[in-house]
N, C-alpha and C positions, 0 to 999 in steps of 0.2 A: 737912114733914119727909119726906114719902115722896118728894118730889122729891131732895132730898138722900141720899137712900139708895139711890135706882137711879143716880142720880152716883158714889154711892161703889163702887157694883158695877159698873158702867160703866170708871168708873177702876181698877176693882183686875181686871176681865176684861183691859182693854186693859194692865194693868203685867202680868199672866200672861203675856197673847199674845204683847209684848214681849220677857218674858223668855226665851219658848219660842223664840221665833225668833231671841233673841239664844244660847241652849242648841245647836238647829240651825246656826245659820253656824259656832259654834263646832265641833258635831262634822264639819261639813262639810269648814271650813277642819284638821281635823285628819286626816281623810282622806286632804283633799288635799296637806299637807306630809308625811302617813305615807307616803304613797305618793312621794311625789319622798323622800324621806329613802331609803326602802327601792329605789330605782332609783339611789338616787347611789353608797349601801352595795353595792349589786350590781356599779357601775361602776367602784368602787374594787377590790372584790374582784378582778374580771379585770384592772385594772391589775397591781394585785399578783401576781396570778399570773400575769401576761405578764413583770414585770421580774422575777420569782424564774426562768421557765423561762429566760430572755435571759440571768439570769446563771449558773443553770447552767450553760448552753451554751457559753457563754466562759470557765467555768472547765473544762470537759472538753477545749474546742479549748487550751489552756493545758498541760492534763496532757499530754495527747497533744504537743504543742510539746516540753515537757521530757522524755516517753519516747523520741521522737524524736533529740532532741539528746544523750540520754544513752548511747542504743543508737550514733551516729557518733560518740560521745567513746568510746565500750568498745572499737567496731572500730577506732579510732584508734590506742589502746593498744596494741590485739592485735597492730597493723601496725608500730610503731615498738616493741616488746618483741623482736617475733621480727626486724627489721633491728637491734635491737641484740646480740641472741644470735647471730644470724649472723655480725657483725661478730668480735664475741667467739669463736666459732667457729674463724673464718678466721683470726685474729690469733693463737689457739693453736696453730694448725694449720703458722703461716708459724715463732712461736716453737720448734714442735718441731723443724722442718725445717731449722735453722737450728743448735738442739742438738746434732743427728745429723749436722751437714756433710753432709744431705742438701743443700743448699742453701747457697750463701755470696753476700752481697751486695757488689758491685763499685760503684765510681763512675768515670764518664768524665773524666779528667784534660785541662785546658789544654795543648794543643800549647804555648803560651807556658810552662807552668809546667815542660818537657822543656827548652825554652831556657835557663830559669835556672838548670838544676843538680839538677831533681827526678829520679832515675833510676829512674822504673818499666816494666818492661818490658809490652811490649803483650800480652795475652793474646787470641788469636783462639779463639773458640770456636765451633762447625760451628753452634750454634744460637743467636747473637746476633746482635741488632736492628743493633749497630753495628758493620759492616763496617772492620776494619782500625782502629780507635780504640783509645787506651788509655787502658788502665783497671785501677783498682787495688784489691784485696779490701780489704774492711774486716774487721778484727779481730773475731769474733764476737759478744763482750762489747760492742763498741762496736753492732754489729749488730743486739742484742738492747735494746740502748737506744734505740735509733732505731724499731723495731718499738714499743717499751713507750708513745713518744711520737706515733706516729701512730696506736696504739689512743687512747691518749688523746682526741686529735683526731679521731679518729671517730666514739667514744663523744661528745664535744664536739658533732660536726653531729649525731648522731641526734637528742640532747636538745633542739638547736635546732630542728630539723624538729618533733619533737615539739611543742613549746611555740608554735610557727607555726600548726601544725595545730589544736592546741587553743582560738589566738585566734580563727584563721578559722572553727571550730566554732559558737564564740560570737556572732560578730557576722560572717555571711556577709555583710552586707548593705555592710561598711565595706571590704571587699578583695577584692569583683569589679569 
């Protein structure tokens, strides 16, 4: 029986040893995936904070893009308000003048339309473009109509220029 008894202490030393060494690889092998666990955690972190600063950065170049654009659409405004106030201006300006027969508007008549019977007599004036032409006043009622419709038409291009300017704002990239 003592032979059986140093067998069983034999065997139960060696399932110790066993187990110790199976307890060891385990904390070893736990070491060694803490450590790769804790270096991939580290490698993600600076990923993450590389694509957080990446999209910071493309949302500040973004702002910047739209304060930009906003600052050429305000001077834009500024530019086609005051060519419209001008316009407006001058078209009051040509209305007053026009009120007061400071000014009357003439139109160059057809030499042909003198052949058919039209009798208007030529009016030479020391300061007109056209030498010796004739040319007939217009009624100033009619004068002030024709003035009402080329503000119109004014007003008409500025809006257009306007509304050009603020596509080409938009998308420089489609109308150079």
């Amino acid at each position: 029986m003592p032979a059986f008894s140093l067998n069983i202490w034999r065997l139960a030393g060696l399932l110790l040893l066993a187990a110790m060494s199976a307890a060891m690889a385990w904390q070893f092998q736990d070491w060694r995936y803490g450590k790769q666990l804790a270096e991939q955690a580290r490698l993600n972190a600076e990923t993450l904070n590389q694509l957080t600063l990446n999209a910071a950065t493309a949302q500040q170049a973004e702002q910047d893009k739209r304060l930009a654009l906003e600052q050429r659409l305000s001077a834009s405004e500024q530019t086609h308000y005051r060519a419209l106030s001008d316009a407006q201006r001058d078209q009051d300006r040509l209305r007053d003048r026009l009120a007061t027969a400071d000014l009357r508007l003439s139109v160059l008549i057809d030499a042909g339309d003198l052949a058919t019977g039209v009798g208007v007599p030529a009016t030479a004036g020391p300061g007109g473009v056209d030498h010796a032409a004739v040319r007939a006043r217009l009624d100033p009622a009619h004068a002030q109509r024709i003035i009402a419709i080329t503000d119109t038409g004014d007003r008409g291009l500025i809006a257009l220029q306007a509304c050009q300017a603020y596509i080409r704002a938009l998308a420089p990239v489609h109308f150079e």
